[in-house]
C-alpha positions as CSV (number, residue, x, y, z in Angstrom):
1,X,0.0,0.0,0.0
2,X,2.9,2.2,0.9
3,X,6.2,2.4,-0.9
4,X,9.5,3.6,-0.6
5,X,9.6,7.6,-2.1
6,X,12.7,9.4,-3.4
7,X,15.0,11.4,-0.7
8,X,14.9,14.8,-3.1
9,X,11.8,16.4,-1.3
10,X,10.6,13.3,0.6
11,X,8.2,14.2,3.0
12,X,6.0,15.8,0.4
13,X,6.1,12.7,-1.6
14,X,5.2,11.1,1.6
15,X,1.7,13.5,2.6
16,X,1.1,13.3,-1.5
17,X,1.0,8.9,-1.0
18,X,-1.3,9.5,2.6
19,X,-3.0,12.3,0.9
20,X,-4.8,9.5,-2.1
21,X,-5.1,6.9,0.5
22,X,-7.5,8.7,2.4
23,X,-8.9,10.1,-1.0
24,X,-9.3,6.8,-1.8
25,X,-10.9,5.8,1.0
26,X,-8.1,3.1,1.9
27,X,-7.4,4.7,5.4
28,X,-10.5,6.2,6.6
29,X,-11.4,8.4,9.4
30,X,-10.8,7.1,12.9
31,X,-7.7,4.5,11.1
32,X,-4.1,5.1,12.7
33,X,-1.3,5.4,10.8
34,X,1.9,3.2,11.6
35,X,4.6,4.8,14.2
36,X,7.1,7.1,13.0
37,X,10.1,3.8,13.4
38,X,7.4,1.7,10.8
39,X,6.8,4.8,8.5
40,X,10.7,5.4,8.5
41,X,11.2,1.9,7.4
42,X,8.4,1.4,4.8
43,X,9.6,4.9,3.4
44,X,13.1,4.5,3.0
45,X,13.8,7.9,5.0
46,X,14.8,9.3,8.2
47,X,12.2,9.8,11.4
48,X,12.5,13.5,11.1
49,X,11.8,13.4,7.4
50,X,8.3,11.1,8.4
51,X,7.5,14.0,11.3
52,X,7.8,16.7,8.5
53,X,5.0,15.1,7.1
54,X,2.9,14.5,9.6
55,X,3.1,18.3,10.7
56,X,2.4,18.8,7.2
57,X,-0.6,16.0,7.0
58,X,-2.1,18.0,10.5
59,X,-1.8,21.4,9.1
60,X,-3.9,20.2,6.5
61,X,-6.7,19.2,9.1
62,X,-5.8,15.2,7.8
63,X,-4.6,13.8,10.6
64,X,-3.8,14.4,14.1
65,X,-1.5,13.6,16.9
66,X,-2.3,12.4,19.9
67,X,0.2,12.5,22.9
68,X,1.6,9.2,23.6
69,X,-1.1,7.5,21.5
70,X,0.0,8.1,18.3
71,X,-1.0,9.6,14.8
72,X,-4.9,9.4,13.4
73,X,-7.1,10.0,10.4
74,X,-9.0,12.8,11.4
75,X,-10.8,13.7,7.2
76,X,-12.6,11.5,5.3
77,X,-12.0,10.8,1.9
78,X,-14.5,13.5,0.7
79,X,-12.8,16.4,3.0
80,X,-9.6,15.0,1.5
81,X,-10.8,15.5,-1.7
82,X,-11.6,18.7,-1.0
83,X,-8.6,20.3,0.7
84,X,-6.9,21.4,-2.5
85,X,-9.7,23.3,-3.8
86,X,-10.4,25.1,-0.7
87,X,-7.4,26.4,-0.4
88,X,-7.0,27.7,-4.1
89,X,-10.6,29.5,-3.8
90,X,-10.4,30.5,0.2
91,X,-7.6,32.4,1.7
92,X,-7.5,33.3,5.6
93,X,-6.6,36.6,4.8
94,X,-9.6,37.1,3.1
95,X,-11.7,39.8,4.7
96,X,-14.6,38.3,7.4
97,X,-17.1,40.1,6.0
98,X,-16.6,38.4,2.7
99,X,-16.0,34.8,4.5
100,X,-19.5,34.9,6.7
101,X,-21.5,36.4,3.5
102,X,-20.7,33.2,1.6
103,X,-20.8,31.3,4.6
104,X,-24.6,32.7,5.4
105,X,-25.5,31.5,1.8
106,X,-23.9,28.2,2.2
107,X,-25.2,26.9,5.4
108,X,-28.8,28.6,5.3
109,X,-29.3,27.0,2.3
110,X,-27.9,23.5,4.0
111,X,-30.2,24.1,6.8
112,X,-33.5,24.2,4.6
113,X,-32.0,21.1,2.5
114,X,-31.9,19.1,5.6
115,X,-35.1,19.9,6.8
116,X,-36.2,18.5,3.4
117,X,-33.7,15.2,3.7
118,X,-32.8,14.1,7.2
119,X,-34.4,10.8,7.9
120,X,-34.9,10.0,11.2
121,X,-31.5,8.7,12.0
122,X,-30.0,11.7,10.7
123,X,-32.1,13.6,13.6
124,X,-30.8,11.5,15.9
125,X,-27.4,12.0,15.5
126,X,-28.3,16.1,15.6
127,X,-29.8,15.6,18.8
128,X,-26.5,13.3,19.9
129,X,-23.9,16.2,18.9
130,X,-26.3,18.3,20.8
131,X,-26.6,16.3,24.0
132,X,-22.8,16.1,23.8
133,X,-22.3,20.0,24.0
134,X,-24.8,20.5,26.6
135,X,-22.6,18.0,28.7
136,X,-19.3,19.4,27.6
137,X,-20.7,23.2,28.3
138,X,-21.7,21.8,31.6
139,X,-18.5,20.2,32.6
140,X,-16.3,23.8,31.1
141,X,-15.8,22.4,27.7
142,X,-18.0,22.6,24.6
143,X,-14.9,22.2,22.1
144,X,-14.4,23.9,18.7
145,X,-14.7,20.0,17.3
146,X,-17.6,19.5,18.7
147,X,-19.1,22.6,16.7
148,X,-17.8,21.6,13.9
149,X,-19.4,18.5,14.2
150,X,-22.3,19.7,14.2
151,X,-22.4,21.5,11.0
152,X,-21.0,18.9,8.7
153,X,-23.3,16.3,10.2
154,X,-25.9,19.2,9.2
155,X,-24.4,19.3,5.6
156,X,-24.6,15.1,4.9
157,X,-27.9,15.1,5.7
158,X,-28.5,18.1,3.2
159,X,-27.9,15.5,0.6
160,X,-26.1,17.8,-1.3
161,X,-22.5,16.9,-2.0
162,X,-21.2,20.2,-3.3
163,X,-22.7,22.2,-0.6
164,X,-21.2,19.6,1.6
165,X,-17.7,20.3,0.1
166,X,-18.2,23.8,0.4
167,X,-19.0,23.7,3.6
168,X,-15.9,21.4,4.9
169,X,-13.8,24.3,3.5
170,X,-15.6,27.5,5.1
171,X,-15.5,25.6,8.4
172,X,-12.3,24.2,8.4
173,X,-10.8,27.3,7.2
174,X,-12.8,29.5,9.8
175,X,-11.7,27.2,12.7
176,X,-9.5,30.1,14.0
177,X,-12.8,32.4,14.2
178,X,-14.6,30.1,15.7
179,X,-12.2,29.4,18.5
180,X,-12.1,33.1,19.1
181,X,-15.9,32.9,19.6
182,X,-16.0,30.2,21.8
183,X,-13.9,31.8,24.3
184,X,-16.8,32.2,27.3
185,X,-19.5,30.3,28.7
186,X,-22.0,33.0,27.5
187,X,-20.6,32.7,23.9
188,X,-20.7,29.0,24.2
189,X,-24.4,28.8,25.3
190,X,-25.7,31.2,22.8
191,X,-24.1,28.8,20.0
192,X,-25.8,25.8,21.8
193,X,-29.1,27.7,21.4
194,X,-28.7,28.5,18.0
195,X,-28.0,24.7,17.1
196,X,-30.9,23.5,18.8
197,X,-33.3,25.9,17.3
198,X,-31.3,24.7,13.9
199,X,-32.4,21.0,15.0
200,X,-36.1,22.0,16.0
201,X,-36.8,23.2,12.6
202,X,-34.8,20.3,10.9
203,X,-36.5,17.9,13.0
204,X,-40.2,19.6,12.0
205,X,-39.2,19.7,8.2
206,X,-39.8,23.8,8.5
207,X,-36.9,24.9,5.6
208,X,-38.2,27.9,5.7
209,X,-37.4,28.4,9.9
210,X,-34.3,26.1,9.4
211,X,-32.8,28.8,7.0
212,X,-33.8,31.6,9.2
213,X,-32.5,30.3,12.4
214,X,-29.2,29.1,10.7
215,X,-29.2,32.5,9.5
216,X,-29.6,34.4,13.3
217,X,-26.7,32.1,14.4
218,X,-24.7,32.6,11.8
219,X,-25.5,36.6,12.0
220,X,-24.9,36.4,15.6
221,X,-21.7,35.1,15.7
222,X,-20.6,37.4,12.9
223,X,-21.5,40.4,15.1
224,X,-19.5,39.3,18.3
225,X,-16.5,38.4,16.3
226,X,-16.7,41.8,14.2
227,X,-16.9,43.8,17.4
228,X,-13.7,41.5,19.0
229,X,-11.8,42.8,15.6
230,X,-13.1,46.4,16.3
231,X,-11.9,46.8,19.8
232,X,-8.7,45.3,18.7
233,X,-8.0,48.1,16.5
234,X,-9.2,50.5,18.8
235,X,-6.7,49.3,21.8
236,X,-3.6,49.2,18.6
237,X,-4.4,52.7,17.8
């Protein structure tokens, strides 16, 4: 499955190779990848060659690290797909304005497809991401993964796979923002509101509420992080 790669720039040869087996669907999400001593070996190169591209593979959102556990495929083969073209249409220096307008479009219209397509199983596992933040809020946690969670499991059951893709981008790439946002237990409970007003409406099959209430958590989190970026300025001037 793996084969020996060419010193001359070797660890992106190796994160190219990883890259198509998760594309591929040959290591999926959840599968851990061989120790850095076993990926030395099977590559041919050095273990600080193999740890380039791993910090290369997690930059990219594909895998992760875990202290003394070891390394994991975090994207499926779809978000892996998709990395490449996110990056060559989305840029995080583009403006926030720009990011949440597209975002707005891309998710409200996810929320009214999923309260068209979610079967009843897709409800459930809504209502399991948001029993899951409640606890997490409750115990001083509430995670950006877990809100992330949330809105791709929103975007499968949309049905829609380019919506889908484009949302894996605008989330993963607005991961920073998000983390910015959930920095109080205020903050944190608002965006647990918004997703269980998201789910109501999914779960009632009212698109057109499911639109509107993806829209007002959307809009709200815009405002607090636009107000953050204001007061920054302010205190630099």
């Amino acid at each position: 499955m793996l084969k020996e790669v060419k010193k001359k720039r070797a660890y992106e040869d190796i994160v190219t190779q990883i890259k198509e087996l998760i594309s591929k669907g040959k290591l999926k999400q959840g599968d851990q990848l061989p120790n850095e001593n076993e990926l030395s070996e099977t590559f041919k190169v050095s273990r600080s060659t193999v740890r380039e591209a791993i910090l290369s593979l997690e930059t990219l959102s594909l895998v992760e690290r875990r202290q003394g556990d070891g390394t994991y495929v975090m994207a499926s083969s779809e978000e892996a797909i998709i990395q490449p073209f996110a990056s060559s249409i989305f840029h995080e220096k583009d403006d926030l304005i720009d990011m949440f307008a597209v975002r707005k479009i891309v998710e409200s219209e996810i929320a009214e497809l999923a309260s068209r397509n979610a079967t009843p199983k897709d409800i459930r596992e809504l209502e399991k991401i948001i029993d899951k933040q409640e606890r997490d809020l409750t115990e001083g946690g509430f995670t950006v993964k877990s809100d992330s969670n949330f809105h791709f499991a929103l975007a499968r059951m949309s049905k829609n796979k380019v919506l889908e893709r484009l949302n894996v981008a605008l989330v993963r790439l607005l991961r920073k923002t998000r983390d910015e946002y959930l920095q109080t237990a205020e903050r944190k409970q608002r965006s647990l509101d918004g997703h269980r007003a998201i789910v109501a409406a999914v779960k009632c099959k009212d698109g057109k509420e499911a639109k509107k209430a993806m829209l007002r958590h959307l809009e709200g989190i815009e405002k607090a992080l636009l107000i953050k970026k204001e007061e920054g300025g302010e205190k630099k001037s």
